[in-house]
C-alpha positions, 0 to 999 in steps of 0.5 A: 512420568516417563510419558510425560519426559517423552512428550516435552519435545514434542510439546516444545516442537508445537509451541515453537511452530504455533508461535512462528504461525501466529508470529509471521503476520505483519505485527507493525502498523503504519505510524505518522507523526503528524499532519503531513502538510504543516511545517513543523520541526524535522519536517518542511511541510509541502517542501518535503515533497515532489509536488502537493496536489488536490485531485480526485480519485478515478480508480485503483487498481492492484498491480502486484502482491503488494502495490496498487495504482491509483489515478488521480484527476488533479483539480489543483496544485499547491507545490511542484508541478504536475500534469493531470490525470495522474498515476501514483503507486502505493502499498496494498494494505494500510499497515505498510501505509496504504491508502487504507480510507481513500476510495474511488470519488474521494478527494483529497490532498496528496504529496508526491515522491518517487520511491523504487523509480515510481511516483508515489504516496502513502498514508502519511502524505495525504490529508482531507482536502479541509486541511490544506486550506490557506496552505501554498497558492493553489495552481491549475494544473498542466496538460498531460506530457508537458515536460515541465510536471513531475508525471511528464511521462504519463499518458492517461486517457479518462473515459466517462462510462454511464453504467445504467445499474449504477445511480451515478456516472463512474469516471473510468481511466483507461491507461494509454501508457503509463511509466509504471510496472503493472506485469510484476506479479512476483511475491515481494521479499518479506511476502516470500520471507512470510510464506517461509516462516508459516511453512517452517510453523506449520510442518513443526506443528506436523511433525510434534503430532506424529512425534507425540503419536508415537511416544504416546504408543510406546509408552503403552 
């Protein structure tokens, strides 16, 4: 009985830091509420967008801890005006609403806003190339740099790379200049937060062992 007083701290400790380990994984998934492009109530369809376009994906890349880039070769526009190729920043994982089913050579309708001074979409703003059909007039779009395209200040030149392992031509982007921040490697607040909350778990994990080590001797 006295063992078992002195070891209910101890187990507390243990319980506390497994369920702030286990605790610190994002636990919300993304969630829309609908077709992204289709008028509804609260929600105006291409309208609600800088612009609407279909394009086909020529790479991504991981720019940050939480953000990739993703290059677009517009085939055309259904809303707004936009300049092909173009860059959009989304987040890494389809949890925060990455493009978690979109890969390289997928084509697909996008909507674009900005979002922190960067062009960007996410996993409620696109849709398969089908469900736009008959939606808007689609539009070619503008050359590069034309003032008028939402992605103006974007200079991006495609390169055709033959890969001789490869069964199929890869379409490669190499980015001349792009308005984007691709050198921020720092952490975001909620991955720092994250990393916080598992060390905290971890060391209160740690410390009820050796507190439990060490009743379990003076009990004897």
């Amino acid at each position: 009985m006295r063992f078992a007083r002195w070891t209910s701290l101890p187990v507390a400790l243990l319980v506390m830091g497994l369920t702030l380990v286990w605790g610190a994984a994002p636990a919300a998934a993304c969630s829309c509420e609908g077709a992204p492009f289709e008028v509804r109530e609260g929600h105006l369809g291409v309208e609600a967008y800088e612009a609407v376009f279909v394009g086909t994906v020529t790479s991504n890349e991981q720019i940050s801890s939480d953000q990739v880039r993703w290059v677009f070769e517009v085939e055309s526009v259904l809303h707004g005006e936009v300049a092909s190729p173009i860059a959009l920043v989304t987040a890494v994982d389809g949890g925060a609403c990455g493009l978690d089913w979109v890969s390289v050579g997928s084509t697909i309708a996008v909507g674009v806003n900005t979002w922190n001074g960067d062009l960007s979409t996410g996993l409620c703003s696109v849709d398969r190339e089908a469900a736009v059909d008959g939606i808007g007039e689609r539009r070619p779009p503008l050359n590069p740099g034309d003032p008028l395209a939402v992605n103006s200040d974007q200079v991006i030149e495609a390169v055709d790379i033959a890969d001789p392992d490869d069964e199929l031509t890869t379409l490669e982007v190499e980015t001349a200049e792009v308005v984007i921040d691709v050198t921020d490697e720092t952490p975001s607040e909620s991955t720092t937060s994250q990393i916080i909350v598992v060390a905290i778990g971890i060391l209160s994990i740690l410390g009820a062992a050796v507190l439990t080590a060490v009743l379990a001797r003076r009990s004897d």
